[in-house]
DOMARTOR-773663 format. One line per 2 residues: number of its first residue (from 1); their letters; for each residue x negated, y, z negated of N, C-alpha, C. Coordinates in nm, 2 decimals. Layout:
% DOMARTOR-773663
NUM) A) X:Y:Z:X:Y:Z:X:Y:Z  ...
This chain:
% DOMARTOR-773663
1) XX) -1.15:9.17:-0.33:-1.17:9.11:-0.20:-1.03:9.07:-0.14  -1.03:9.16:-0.01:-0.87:9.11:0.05:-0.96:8.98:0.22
3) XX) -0.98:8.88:0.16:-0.99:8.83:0.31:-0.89:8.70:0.32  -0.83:8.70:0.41:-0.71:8.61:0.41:-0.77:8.45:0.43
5) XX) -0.74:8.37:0.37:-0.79:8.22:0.39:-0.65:8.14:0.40  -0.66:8.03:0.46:-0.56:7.99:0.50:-0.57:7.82:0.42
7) XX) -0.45:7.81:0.32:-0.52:7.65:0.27:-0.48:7.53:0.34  -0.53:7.43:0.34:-0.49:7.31:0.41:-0.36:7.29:0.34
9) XX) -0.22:7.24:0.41:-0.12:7.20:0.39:-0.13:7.05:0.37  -0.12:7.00:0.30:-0.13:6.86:0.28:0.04:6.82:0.22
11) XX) 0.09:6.73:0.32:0.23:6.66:0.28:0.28:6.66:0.13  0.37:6.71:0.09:0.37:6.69:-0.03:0.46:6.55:-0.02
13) XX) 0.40:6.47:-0.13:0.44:6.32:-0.17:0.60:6.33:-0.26  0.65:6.27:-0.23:0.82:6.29:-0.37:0.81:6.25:-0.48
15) XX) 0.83:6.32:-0.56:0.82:6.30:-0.73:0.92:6.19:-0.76  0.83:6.14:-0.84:0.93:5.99:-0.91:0.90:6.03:-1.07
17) XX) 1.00:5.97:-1.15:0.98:6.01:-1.28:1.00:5.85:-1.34  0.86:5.88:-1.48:0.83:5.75:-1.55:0.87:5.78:-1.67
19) XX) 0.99:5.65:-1.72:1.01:5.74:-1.87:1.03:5.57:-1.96  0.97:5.60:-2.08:1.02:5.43:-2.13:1.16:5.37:-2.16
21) XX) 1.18:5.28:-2.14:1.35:5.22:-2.18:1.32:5.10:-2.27  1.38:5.08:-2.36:1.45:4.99:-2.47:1.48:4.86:-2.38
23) XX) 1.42:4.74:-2.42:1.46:4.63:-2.36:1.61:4.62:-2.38  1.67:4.66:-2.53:1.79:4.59:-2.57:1.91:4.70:-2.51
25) XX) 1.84:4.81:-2.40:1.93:4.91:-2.36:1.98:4.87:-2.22  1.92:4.77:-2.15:1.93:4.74:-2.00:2.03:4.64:-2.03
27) XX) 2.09:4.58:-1.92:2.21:4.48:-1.89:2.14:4.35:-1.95  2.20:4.26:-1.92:2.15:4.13:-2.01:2.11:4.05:-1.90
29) XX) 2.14:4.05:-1.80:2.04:3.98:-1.69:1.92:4.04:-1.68  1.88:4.18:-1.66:1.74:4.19:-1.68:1.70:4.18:-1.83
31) XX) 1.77:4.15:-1.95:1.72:4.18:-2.07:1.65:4.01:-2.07  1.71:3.94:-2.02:1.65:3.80:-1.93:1.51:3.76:-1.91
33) XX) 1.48:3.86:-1.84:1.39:3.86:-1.73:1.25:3.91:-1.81  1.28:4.01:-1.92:1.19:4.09:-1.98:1.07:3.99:-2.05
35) XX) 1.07:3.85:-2.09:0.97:3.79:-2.09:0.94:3.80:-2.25  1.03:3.88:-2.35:0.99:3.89:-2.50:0.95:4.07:-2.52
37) XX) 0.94:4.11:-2.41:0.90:4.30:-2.43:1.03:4.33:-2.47  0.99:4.42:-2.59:1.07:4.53:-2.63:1.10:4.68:-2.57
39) XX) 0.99:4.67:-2.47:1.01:4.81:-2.41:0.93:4.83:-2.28  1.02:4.83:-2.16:0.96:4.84:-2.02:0.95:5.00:-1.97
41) XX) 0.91:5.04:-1.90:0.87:5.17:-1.76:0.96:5.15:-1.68  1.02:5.27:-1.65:1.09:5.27:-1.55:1.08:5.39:-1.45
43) XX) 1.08:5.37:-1.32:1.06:5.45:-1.27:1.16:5.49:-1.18  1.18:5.64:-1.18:1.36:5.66:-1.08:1.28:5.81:-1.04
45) XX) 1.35:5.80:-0.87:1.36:5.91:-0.83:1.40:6.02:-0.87  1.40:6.14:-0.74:1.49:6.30:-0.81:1.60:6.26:-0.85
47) XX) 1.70:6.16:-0.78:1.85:6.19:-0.80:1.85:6.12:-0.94  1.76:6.02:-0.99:1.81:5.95:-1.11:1.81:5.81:-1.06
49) XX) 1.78:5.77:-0.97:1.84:5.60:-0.93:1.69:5.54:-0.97  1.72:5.43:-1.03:1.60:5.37:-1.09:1.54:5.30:-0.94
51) XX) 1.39:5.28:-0.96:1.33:5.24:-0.85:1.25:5.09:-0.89  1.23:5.11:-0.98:1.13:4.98:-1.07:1.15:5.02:-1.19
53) XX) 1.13:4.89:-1.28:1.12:4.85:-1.40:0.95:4.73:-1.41  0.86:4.80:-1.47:0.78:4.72:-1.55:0.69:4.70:-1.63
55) XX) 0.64:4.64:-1.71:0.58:4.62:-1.85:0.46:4.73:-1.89  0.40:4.78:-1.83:0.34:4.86:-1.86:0.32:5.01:-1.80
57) XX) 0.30:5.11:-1.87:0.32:5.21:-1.88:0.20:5.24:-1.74  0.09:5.25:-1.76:-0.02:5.27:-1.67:0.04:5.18:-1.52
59) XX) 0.07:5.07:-1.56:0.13:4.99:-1.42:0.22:5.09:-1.36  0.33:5.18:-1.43:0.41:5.23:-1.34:0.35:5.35:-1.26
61) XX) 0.25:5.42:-1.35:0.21:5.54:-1.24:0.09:5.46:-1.13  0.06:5.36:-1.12:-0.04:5.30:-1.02:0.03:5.22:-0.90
63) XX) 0.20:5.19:-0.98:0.29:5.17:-0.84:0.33:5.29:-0.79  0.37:5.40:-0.85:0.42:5.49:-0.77:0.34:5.53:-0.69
65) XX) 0.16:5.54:-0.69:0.10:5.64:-0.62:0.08:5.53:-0.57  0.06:5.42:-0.57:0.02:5.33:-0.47:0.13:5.31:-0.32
67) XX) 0.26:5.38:-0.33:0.36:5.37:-0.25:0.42:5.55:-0.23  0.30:5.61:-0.22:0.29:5.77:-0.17:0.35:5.87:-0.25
69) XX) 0.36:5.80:-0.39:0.45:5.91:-0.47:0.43:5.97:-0.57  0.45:6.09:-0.60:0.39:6.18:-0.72:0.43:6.16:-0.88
71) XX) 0.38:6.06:-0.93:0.46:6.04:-1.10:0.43:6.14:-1.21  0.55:6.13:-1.26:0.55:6.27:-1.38:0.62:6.20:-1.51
73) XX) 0.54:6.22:-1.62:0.59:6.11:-1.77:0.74:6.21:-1.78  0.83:6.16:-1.84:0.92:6.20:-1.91:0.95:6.19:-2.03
75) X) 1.01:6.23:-2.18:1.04:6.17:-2.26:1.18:6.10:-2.30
């Protein structure tokens, strides 16, 4: 079958990447803040710049898409 269809373009959203961090690996004012967690989510754009840090893993992919953006786990 050659019939040409045309698909809806839908905006692509910008990928953010979620990967876990070591409480004892961050600076000591946020190691502060961490509340007793040994291990927060962090979420950083394409270039690498961190965007958030927070306690749960599920919380970070429901902030990114909650703020138009495509999250992807890393290791």
């Amino acid at each position: 079958m050659d019939i040409p269809y045309e698909f809806a373009t839908e905006e692509a959203r910008p990928i953010v990447y979620v990967r876990a961090v070591e409480v004892k690996d961050l600076p000591k004012d946020v190691q502060a803040q961490a509340m007793g967690a040994t291990r927060l989510y962090a979420v950083h754009d394409e270039g690498g710049e961190r965007l958030a840090l927070v306690k749960e893993r599920n919380l970070a992919f429901t902030l990114a898409r909650q703020n138009d953006l495509s999250p992807v786990a890393t290791h």
